[in-house]
C-alpha positions as CSV (number, residue, x, y, z in Angstrom):
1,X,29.4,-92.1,-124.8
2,X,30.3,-91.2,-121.2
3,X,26.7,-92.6,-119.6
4,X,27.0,-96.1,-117.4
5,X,24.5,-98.0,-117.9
6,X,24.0,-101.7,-118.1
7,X,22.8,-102.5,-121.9
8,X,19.8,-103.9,-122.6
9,X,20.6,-105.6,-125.3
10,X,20.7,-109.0,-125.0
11,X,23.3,-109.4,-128.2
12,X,25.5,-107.1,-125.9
13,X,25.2,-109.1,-123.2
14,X,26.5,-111.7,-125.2
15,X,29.1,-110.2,-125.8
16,X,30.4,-109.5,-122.2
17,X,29.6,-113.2,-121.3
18,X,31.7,-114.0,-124.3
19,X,34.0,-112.2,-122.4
20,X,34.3,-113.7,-119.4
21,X,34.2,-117.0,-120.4
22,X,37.5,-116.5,-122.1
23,X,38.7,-116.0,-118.7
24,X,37.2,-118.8,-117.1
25,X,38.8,-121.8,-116.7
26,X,36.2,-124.2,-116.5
27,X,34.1,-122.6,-119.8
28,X,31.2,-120.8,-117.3
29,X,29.5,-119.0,-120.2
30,X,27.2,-117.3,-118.0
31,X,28.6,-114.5,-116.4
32,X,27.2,-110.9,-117.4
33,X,29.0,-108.8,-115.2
34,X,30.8,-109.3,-111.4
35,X,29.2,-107.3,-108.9
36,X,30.8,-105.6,-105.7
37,X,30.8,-102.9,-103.0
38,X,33.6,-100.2,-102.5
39,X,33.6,-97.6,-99.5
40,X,34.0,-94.1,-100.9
41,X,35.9,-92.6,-98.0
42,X,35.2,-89.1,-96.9
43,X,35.5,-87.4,-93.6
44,X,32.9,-87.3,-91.1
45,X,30.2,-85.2,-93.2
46,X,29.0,-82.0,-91.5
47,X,25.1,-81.3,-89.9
48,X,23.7,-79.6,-93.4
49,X,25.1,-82.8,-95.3
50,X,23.1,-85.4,-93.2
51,X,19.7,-83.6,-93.0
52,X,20.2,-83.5,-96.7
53,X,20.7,-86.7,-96.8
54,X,17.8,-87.8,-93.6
55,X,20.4,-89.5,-91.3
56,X,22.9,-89.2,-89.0
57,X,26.6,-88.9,-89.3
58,X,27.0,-92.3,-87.5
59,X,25.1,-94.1,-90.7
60,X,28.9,-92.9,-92.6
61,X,30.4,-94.6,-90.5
62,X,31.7,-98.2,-91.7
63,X,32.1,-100.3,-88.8
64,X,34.1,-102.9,-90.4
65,X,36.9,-100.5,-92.3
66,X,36.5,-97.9,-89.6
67,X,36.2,-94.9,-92.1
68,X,33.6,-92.7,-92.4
69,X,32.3,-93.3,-96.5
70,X,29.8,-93.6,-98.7
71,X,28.6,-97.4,-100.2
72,X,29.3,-97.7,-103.9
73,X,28.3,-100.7,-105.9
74,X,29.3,-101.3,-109.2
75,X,29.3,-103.7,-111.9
76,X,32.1,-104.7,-114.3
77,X,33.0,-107.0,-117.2
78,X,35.7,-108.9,-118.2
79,X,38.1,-105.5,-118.6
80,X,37.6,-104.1,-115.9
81,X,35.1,-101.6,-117.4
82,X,32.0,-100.2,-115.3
83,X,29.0,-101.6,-116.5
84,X,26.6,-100.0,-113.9
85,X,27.4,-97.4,-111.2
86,X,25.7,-96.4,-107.8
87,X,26.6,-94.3,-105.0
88,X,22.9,-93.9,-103.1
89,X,23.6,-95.3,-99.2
90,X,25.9,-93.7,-97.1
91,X,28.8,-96.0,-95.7
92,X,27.3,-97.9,-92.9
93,X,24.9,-99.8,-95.2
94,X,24.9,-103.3,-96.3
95,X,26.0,-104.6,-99.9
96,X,22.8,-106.3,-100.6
97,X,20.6,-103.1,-99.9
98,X,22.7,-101.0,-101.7
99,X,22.3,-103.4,-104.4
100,X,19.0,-103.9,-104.3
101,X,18.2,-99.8,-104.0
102,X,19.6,-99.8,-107.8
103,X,17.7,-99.3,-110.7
104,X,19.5,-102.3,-112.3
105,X,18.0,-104.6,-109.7
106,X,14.6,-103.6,-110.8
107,X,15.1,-103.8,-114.1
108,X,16.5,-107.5,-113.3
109,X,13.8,-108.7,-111.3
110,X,11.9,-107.6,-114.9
111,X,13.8,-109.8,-116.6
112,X,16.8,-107.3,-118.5
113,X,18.8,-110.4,-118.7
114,X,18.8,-112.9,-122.1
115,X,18.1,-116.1,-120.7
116,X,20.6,-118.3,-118.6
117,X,23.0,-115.4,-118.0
118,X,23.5,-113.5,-114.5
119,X,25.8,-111.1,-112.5
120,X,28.5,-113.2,-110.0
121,X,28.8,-111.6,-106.8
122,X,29.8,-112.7,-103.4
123,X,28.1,-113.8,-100.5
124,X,27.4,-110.0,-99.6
125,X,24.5,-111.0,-102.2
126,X,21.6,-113.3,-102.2
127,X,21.4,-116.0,-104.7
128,X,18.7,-116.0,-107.5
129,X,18.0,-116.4,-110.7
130,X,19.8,-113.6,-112.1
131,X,22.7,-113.2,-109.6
132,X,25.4,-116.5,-109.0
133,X,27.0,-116.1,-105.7
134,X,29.5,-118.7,-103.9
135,X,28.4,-121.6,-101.9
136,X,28.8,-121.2,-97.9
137,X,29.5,-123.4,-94.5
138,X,32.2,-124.9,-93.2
139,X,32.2,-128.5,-94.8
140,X,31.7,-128.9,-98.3
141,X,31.6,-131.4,-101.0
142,X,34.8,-131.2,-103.5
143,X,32.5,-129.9,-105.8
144,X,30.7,-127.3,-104.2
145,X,34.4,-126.1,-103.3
146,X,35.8,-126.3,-106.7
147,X,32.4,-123.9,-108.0
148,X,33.9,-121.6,-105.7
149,X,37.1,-121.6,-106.9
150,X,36.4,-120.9,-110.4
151,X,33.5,-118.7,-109.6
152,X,35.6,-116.5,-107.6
153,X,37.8,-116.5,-110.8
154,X,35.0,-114.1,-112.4
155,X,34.0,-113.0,-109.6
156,X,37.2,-111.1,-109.0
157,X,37.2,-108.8,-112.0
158,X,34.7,-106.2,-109.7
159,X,38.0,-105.9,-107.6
160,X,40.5,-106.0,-109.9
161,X,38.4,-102.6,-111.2
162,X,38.4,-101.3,-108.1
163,X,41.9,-101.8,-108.0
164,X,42.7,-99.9,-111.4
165,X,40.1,-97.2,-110.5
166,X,42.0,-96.6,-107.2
167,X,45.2,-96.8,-108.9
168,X,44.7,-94.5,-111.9
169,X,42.5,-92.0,-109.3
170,X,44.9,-92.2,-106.1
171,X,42.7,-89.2,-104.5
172,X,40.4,-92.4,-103.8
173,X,42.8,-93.9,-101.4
174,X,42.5,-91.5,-99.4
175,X,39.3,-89.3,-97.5
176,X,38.3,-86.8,-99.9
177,X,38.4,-83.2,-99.4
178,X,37.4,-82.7,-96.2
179,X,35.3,-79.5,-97.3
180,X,33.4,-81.3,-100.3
181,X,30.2,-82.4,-99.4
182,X,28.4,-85.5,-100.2
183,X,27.0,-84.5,-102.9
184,X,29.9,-83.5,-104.8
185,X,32.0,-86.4,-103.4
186,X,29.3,-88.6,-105.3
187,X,29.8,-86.3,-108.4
188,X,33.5,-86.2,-108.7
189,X,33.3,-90.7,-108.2
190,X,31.2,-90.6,-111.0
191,X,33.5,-88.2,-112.9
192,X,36.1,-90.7,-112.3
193,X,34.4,-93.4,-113.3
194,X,33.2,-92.5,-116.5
195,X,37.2,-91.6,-117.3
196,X,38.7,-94.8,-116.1
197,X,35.9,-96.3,-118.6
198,X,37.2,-93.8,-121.3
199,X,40.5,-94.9,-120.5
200,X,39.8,-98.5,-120.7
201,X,38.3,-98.3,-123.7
202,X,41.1,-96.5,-125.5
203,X,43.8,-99.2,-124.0
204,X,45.0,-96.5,-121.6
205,X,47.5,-97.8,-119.5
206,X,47.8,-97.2,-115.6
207,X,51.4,-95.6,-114.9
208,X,52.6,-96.9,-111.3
209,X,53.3,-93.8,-109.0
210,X,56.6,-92.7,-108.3
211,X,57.9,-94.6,-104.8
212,X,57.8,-91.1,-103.1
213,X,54.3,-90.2,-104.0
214,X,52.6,-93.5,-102.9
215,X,54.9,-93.5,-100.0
216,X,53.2,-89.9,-99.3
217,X,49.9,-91.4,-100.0
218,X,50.4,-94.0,-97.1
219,X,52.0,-91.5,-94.8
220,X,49.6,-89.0,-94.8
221,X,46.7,-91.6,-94.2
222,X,46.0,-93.2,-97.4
223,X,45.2,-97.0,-98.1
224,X,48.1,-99.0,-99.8
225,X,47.2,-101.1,-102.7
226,X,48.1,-104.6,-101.9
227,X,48.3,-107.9,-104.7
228,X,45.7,-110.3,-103.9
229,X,46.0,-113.8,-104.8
230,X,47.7,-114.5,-108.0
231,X,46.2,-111.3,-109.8
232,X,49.1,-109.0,-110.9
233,X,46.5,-106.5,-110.1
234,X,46.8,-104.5,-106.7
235,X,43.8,-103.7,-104.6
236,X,42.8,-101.4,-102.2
237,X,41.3,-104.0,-99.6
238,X,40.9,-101.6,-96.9
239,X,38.3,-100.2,-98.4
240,X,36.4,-103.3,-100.5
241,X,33.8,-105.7,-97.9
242,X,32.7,-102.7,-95.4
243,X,29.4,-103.8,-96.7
244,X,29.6,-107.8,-96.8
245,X,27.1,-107.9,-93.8
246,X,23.2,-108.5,-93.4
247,X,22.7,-105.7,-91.0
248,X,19.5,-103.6,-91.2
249,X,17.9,-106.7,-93.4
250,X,15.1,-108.7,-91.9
251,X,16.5,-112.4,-91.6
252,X,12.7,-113.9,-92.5
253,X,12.7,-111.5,-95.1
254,X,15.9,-113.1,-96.4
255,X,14.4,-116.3,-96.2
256,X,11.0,-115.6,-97.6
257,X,13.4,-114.0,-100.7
258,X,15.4,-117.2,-101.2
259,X,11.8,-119.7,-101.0
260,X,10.7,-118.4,-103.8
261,X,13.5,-120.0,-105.9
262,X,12.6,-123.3,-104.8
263,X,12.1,-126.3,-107.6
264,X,13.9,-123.5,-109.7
265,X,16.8,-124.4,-110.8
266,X,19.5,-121.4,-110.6
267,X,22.6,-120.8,-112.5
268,X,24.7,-121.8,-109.4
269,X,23.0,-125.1,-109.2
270,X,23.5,-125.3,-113.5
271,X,26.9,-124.1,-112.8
272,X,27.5,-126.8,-110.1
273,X,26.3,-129.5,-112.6
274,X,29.0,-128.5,-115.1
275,X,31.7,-128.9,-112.1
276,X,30.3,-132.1,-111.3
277,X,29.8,-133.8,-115.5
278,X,33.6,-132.4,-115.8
279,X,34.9,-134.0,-113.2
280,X,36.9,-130.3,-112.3
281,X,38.3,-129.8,-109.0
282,X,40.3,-126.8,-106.9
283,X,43.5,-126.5,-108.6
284,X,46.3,-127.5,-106.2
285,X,48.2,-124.4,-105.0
286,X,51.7,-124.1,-106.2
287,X,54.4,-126.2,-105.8
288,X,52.0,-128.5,-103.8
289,X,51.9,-132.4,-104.5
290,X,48.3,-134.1,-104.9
């Protein structure tokens, strides 16, 4: 079965919950998938491509990685495997309308979820009751900080996809085909997609390029895959957070959004109580005394 599509079924869900908590470090048995953006990059698409698509070539253009693209969200579980898959705003546009233009959202805000689970995403997102995302500012309590911590343990899987994606597909490193159009460029990503799930699924695993031919791939423009963290994973971060912005979304709008969770209480806020009954804390890094 080559479709991507998030399963309804709530003993599936389970399942991928079941999945990530055996990644998680502090037992967070609520994740149902880790949610993130990725810029498709393509050249600057011609006239016939942008009335087909009702803007202008400057709404390609991503600002923040400086690349003309296309804004793909996706969702993943804990292997790395895409759960849901949607290419429908061109590069310029913002994570959380992106996100919120999918299908999956809708079915969300009708309740697809079985109850107390939820997508982890970052603060590209806006925090509900069905999507966990990372607490913000610049002072914190020790708590608050240490939900972050392990919360961006889950969340992380979304880029560690887009890191084997990139890596077993190097043509994604690079602008595609200057002659394809947008269309097809959102065809062949899909294409791709549904293999690296194929190969995922059959344990395939991803053979690192020969020296010359990702040397080639970085002289002749490409992005180079870089290790983030302590992941042994490599990432093509030039082209993941183009859309971690609130640009073309109504600030009271955002705010009338988040009041209608109040006296609710989210899975962040459950989440934050579990920190806070456990007594856990941001592991020290390293080599670094207490």
């Amino acid at each position: 079965e080559f479709n991507i599509e998030f399963p309804e079924s709530h003993d599936k869900q389970q399942m991928i919950a079941d999945g990530f908590q055996r990644k998680s470090a502090a037992n967070f048995d609520c994740c149902v998938g880790a949610v993130d953006g990725i810029l498709i990059w393509i050249h600057r698409p011609s006239a016939k491509c942008c009335g087909e698509a009702s803007c202008d070539a400057g709404k390609f253009f991503c600002g923040r990685k400086l690349k003309y693209g296309l804004n793909c969200q996706a969702v993943c579980d804990a292997e790395g495997r895409f759960l849901d898959f949607s290419i429908l705003y061109p590069g310029s546009t913002a994570d959380c309308l992106a996100f919120e233009s999918m299908t999956l959202h809708r079915k969300l805000q009708d309740g697809l979820l079985a109850p107390d689970l939820c997508l982890f995403g970052d603060n590209a997102y806006l925090n509900s009751t069905f999507m966990a995302t990372p607490y913000s500012g610049g002072s914190m309590s020790l708590s608050k900080d240490a939900f972050n911590f392990y919360h961006s343990q889950l969340r992380i899987q979304i880029e560690c996809a887009f890191g084997k994606f990139s890596q077993r597909w190097g043509i994604l490193r690079s602008a595609l085909p200057k002659r394809m159009t947008v269309k097809k460029s959102i065809a062949l990503v899909f294409a791709l997609a549904k293999l690296h799930n194929f190969c995922t699924d059959e344990r395939e695993t991803i053979e690192l390029l020969p020296a010359r031919d990702t040397s080639h791939i970085e002289q002749v423009g490409g992005v180079p895959l870089v290790a983030v963290g302590d992941h042994d994973i490599l990432i093509p971060q030039q082209l993941i957070g183009g859309g971690e912005h609130f640009d073309g979304i109504d600030r009271n709008e955002r705010r009338r959004y988040q009041r209608r969770f109040r006296g609710i209480l989210l899975p962040r806020e459950r989440l934050l109580a579990t920190i806070i009954d456990s007594g856990l804390q941001r592991p020290q890094p390293t080599g670094r005394t207490a």
